[in-house]
C-alpha positions in Angstrom: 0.0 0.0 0.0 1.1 3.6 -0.9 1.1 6.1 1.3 0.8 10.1 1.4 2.8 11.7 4.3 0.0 14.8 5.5 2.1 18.0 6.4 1.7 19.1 10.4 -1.4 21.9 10.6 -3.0 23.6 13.2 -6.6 22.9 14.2 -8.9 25.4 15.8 -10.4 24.5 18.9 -13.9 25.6 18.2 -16.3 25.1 20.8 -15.3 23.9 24.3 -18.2 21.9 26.1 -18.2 19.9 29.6 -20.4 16.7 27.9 -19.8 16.1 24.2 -22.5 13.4 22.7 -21.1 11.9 19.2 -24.1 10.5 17.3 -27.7 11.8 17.0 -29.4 8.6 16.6 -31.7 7.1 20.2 -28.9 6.7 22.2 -27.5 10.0 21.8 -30.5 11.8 22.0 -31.1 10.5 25.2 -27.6 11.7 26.8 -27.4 14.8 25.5 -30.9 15.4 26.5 -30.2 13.7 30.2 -26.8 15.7 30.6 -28.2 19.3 29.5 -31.2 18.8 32.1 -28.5 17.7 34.6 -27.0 21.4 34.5 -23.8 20.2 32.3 -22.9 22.5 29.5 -23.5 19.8 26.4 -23.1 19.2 22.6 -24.3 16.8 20.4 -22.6 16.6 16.9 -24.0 14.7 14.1 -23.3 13.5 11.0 -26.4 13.6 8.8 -28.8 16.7 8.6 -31.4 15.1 11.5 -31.6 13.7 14.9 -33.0 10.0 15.5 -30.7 8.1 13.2 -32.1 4.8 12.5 -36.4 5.9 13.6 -35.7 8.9 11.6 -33.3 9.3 8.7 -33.6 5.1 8.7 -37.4 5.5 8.5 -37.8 2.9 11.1 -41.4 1.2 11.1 -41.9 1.1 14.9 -40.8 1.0 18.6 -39.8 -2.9 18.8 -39.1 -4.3 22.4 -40.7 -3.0 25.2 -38.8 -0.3 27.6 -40.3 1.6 30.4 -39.7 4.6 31.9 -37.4 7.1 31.3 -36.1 8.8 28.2 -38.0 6.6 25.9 -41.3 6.8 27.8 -41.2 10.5 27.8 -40.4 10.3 24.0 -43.2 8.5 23.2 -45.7 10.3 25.7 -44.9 13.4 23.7 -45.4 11.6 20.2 -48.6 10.2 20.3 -50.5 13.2 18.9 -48.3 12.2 15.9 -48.1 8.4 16.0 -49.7 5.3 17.5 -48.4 3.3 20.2 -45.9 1.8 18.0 -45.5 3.3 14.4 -43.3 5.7 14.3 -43.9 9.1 12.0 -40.7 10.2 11.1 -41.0 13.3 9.5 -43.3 14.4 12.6 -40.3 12.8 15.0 -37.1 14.7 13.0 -39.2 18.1 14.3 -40.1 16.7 18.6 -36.6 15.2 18.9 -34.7 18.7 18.0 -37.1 21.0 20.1 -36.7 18.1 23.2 -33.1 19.0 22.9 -33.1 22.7 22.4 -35.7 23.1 24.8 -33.1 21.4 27.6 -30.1 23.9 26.1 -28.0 21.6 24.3 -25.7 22.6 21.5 -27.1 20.5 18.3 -24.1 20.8 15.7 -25.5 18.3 12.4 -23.5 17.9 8.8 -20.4 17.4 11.0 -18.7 14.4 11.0 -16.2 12.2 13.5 -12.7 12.2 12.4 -10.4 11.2 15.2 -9.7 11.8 18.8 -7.8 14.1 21.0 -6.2 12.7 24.1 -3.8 13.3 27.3 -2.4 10.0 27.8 -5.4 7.8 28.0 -8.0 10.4 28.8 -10.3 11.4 25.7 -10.2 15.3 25.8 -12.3 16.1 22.6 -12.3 15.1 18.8 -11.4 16.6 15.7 -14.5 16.5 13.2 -14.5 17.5 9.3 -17.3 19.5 7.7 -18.5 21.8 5.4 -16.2 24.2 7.7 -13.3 22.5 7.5 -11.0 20.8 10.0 -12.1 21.7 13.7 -11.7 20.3 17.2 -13.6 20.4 20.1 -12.3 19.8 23.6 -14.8 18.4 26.4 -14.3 16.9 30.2 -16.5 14.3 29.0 -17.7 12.3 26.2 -20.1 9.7 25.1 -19.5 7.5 21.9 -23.2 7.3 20.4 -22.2 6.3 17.3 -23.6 3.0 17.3 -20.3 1.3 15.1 -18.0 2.7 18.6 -15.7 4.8 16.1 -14.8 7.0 19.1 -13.8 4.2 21.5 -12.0 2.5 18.4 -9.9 5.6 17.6 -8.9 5.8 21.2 -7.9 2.6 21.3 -10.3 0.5 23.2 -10.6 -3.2 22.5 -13.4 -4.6 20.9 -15.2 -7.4 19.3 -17.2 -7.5 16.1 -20.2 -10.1 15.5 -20.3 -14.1 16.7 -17.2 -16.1 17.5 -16.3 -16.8 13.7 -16.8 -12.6 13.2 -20.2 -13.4 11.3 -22.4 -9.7 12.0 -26.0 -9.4 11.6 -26.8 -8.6 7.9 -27.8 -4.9 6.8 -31.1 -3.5 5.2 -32.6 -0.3 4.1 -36.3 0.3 4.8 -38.6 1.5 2.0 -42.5 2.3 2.0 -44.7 1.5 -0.3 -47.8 3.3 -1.4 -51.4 2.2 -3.3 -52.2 -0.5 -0.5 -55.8 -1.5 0.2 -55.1 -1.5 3.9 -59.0 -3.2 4.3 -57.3 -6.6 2.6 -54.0 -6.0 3.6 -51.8 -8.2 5.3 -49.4 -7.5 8.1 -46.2 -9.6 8.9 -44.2 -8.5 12.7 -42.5 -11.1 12.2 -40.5 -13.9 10.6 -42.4 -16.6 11.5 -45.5 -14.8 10.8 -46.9 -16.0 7.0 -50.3 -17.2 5.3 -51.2 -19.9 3.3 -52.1 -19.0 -0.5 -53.7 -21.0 -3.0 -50.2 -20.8 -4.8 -48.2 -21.9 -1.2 -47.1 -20.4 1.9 -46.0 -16.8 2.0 -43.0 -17.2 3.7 -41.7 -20.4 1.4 -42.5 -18.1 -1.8 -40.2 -15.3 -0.4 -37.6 -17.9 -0.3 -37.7 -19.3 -3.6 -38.8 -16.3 -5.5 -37.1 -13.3 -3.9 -33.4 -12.0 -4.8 -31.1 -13.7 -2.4 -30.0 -13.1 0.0 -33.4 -11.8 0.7 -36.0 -13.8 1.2 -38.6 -13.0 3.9 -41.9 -11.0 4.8 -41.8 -8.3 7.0 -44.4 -5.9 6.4 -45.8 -3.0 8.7 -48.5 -0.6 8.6 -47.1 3.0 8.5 -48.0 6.4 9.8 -50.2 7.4 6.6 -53.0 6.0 5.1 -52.7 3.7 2.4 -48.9 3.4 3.0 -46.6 0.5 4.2 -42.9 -0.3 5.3 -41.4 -2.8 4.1 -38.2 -4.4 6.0 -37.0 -7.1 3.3 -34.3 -5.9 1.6 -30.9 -8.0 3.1 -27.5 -8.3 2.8 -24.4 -10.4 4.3 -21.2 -11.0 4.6 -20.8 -6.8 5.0 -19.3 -5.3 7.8 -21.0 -1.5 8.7 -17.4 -0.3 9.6 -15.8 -0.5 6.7 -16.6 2.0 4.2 -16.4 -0.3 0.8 -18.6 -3.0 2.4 -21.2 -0.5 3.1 -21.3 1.3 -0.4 -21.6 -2.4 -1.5 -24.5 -3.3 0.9 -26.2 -0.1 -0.3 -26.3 -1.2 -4.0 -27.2 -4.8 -3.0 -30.0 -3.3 -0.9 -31.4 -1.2 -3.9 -30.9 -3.2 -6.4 -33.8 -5.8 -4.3 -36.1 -2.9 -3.9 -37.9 -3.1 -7.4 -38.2 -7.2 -7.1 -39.9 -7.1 -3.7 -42.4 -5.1 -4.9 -43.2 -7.2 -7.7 -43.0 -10.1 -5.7 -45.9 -8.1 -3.3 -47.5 -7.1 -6.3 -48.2 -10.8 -7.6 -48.3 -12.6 -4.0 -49.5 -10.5 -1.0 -53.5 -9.3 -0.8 -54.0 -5.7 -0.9 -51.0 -4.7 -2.3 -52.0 -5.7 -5.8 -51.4 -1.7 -7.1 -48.6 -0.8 -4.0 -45.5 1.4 -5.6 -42.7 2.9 -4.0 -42.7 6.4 -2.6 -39.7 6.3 -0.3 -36.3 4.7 1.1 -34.3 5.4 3.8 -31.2 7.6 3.8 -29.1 5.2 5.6 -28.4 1.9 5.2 -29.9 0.0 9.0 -26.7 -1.4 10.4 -27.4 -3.8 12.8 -24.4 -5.0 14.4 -20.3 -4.0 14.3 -18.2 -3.5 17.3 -19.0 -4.3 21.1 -16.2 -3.2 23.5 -14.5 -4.5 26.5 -15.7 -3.0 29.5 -15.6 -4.0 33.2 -18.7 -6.8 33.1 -20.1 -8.2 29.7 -23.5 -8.5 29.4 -24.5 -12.3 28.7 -27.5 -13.6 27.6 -28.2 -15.5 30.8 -28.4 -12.4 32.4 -31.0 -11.4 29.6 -33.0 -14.7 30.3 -33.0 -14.5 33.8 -33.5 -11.0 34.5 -30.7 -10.3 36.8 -30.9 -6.8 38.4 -27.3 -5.9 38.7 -26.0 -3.9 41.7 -24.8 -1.0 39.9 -28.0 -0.8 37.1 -28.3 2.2 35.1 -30.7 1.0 32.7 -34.4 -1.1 33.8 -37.2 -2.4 32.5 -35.9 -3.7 29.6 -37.8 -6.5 28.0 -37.1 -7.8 24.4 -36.7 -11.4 22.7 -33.4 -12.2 20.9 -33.6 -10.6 17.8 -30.7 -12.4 16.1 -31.2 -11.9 11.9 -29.7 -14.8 10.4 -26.2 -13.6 9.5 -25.9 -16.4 6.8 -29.4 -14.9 4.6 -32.5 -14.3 5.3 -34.9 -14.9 8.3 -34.3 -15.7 11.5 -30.7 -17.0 13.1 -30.5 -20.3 14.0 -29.6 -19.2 17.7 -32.3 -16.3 17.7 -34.8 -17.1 20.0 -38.5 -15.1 18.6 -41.8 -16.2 20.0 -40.7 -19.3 22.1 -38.6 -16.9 24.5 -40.2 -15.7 27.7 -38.9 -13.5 29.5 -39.5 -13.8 33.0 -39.5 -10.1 33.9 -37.5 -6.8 32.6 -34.1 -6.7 32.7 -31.3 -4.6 33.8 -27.7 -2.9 32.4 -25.0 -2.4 35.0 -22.7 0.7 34.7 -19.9 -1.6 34.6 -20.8 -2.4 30.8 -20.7 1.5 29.8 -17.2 1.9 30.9 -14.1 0.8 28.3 -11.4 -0.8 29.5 -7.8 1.5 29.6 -9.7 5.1 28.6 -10.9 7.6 30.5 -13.0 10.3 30.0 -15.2 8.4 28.2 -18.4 6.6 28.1 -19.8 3.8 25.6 -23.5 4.5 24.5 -26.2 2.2 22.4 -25.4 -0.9 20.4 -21.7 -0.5 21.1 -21.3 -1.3 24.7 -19.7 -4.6 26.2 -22.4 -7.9 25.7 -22.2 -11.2 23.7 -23.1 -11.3 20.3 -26.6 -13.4 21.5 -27.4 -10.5 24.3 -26.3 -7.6 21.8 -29.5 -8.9 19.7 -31.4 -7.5 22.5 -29.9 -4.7 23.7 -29.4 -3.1 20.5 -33.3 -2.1 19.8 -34.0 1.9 19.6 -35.8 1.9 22.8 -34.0 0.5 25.0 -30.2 2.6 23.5 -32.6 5.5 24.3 -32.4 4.8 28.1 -29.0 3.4 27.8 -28.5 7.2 26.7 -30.4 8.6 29.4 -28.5 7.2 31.8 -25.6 7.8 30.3 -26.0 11.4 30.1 -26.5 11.7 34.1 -23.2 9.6 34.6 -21.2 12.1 32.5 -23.1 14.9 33.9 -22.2 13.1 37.9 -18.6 12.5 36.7 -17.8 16.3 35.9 -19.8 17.9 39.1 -18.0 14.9 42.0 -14.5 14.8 40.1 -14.9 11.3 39.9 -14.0 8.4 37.2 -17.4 6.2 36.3 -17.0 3.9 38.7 -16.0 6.2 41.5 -19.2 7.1 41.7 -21.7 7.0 44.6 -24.2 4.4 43.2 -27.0 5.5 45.6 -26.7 9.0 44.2 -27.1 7.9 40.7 -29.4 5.9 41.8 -31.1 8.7 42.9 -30.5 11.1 40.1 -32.2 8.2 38.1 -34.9 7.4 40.2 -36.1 11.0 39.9 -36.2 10.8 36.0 -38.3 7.8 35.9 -35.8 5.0 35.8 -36.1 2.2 38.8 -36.2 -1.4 39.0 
């Protein structure tokens, strides 16, 4: 490989904050939202033109898993004038989630991207990010990596893991609606073992055979406008989200399905006999990249058996193991969908949030320390929210008491979160 030696510059320090949130998708929103409400000076720099990441700029169907309290609770409380229980509106969310976080005072910087990290010795003291204003850093006492793939944590050096034991990561897909449905005859499908039978066979077998593999199931949802549905059946494998060749490849895979699904809909599925496409996400929905080493790894035994950890930050977390099948389409072999039950809610110790060897910084979302199994149920948008939340008020705890993570007084937390809705 060839290389280009860069001459030494100067970068202008251009904003200094106390908390500095990197990524505006859930998880982010919830800790800069937590932080700023917490008193801390905070900013929140994305890299896209919109807060929500993966509910917004992903257009994201609905709210799957079920979280309660906190962040995500409030969220939703606020949203149903604009959405049902479940679907999400988008458009109608890009607009709640930016007032939320201006009403609470924090600095919302978008179109600016992640480039690498500053640091004192193993302490994270801000980032340098690249936009349409060039080269710029900004210093912080704290920071949170909400970038879902870690790329903070990663450019300081934390250790990580990526997928199952052989490196195998969920596969990628980008959501599209479709419009023209008779939603009187339509059918719904929540989820992969959901089909019909049809004089010509059952739905779920015809995906198989007749959609463009490595597609190849249902999944269909009704959306936040009449007539209209989102589709989640466009699939691709063997691609990992952090590497920026595999994901303009997944993107074309992606697209290149779209047209074929809605034929296959067109000649297969009731009510969506005259159903043509009137949008696609911006983003391609990575599911699953890097998880980091932290001071506890969350299992899924502890999932199972709902252990409530002594140092919890997040609660109430109940969700199934949502494991896509990282060898094509449908459900993983070691996914566990209808037949799981959970017992009651679970918890996520602080201990998972904090990297190994860096300070001054916090994991946040998909990215923190778990098993590839437990990861497929941590990782939904609900429940990153309130991993963000809580996040936010550690950071915000850290900075006011002087103290590392895991210096802190647990029953203060504990009672900084009890007072924003979050308990056992």
């Amino acid at each position: 490989m060839n290389y280009i030696t860069e001459p030494a510059r100067q970068t202008p320090v251009v904003a200094e904050t106390e908390v500095l949130v990197v990524g505006g998708g859930p998880a982010g929103f919830g800790a800069a939202l937590h932080a700023a409400r917490m008193g801390r000076k905070t900013m929140l720099i994305e890299q896209s033109g919109a807060i929500g990441g993966v509910a917004t700029t992903g257009i994201m169907s609905h709210w799957t898993g079920r979280q309660d309290g906190g962040c995500f609770e409030e969220l939703r409380a606020k949203a149903r004038d604009c959405e049902s229980e479940q679907v999400i509106n988008p458009e109608k969310l890009r607009i709640l989630m930016l007032d939320m976080l201006q009403e609470a005072g924090v600095e919302v910087q978008l179109y600016t991207a992640f480039s690498d990290v500053v640091m004192e010795g193993s302490r994270v003291t801000g980032i340098i990010t690249e936009s349409k204003s060039g080269r710029e850093a900004i210093a912080c006492r704290m920071l949170i990596d909400s970038t879902g793939d870690g790329d903070v944590a990663a450019r300081a050096g934390a250790p990580f893991e990526k997928g199952r034991e052989d490196g195998g990561m969920q596969p990628m897909t980008i959501m599209f609606k479709v419009a023209g449905v008779d939603m009187d005859r339509a059918m719904f499908f929540w989820g992969f073992e959901d089909t019909v039978q049809l004089p010509e066979g059952d739905l779920q077998t015809l995906g198989r055979r007749e959609l463009p593999q490595p597609a190849g199931h249902i999944l269909l949802y009704p959306a936040s406008l009449p007539g209209v549905v989102t589709v989640n059946m466009t699939n691709v494998i063997d691609v990992d989200g952090t590497d920026v060749r595999d994901l303009n490849r997944a993107e074309y895979v992606c697209r290149k399905q779209i047209p074929e699904i809605i034929t296959f809909l067109q000649r297969h599925v009731p009510g969506y006999e005259g159903c043509y496409l009137i949008d696609s996400a911006d983003v391609i929905g990575v599911r699953e990249t890097r998880r980091f080493e932290a001071h506890y790894r969350l299992t899924e035994d502890d999932i199972a058996e709902a252990r409530v950890f002594d140092d919890w930050v997040v609660t109430k977390s109940n969700f199934f193991f949502d494991l896509h099948n990282v060898e094509g389409a449908g459900l993983d072999a070691n996914g566990e969908y209808k037949a799981f039950q959970q017992p009651a809610p679970y918890t996520i110790p602080l201990r998972s949030f904090v990297p190994r060897g860096i300070e001054g910084l916090l994991l946040n979302g998909r990215n923190i320390s778990g098993t590839h199994k437990a990861h497929s149920s941590y990782r939904v948008m609900p429940i990153v929210m309130n991993m963000g939340h809580a996040m936010g008020i550690v950071a915000a705890l850290c900075i006011a008491r002087e103290k590392a993570p895991l210096a802190l007084d647990l029953n203060e937390l504990h009672d900084a979160l009890r007072r924003t809705n979050v308990a056992p």
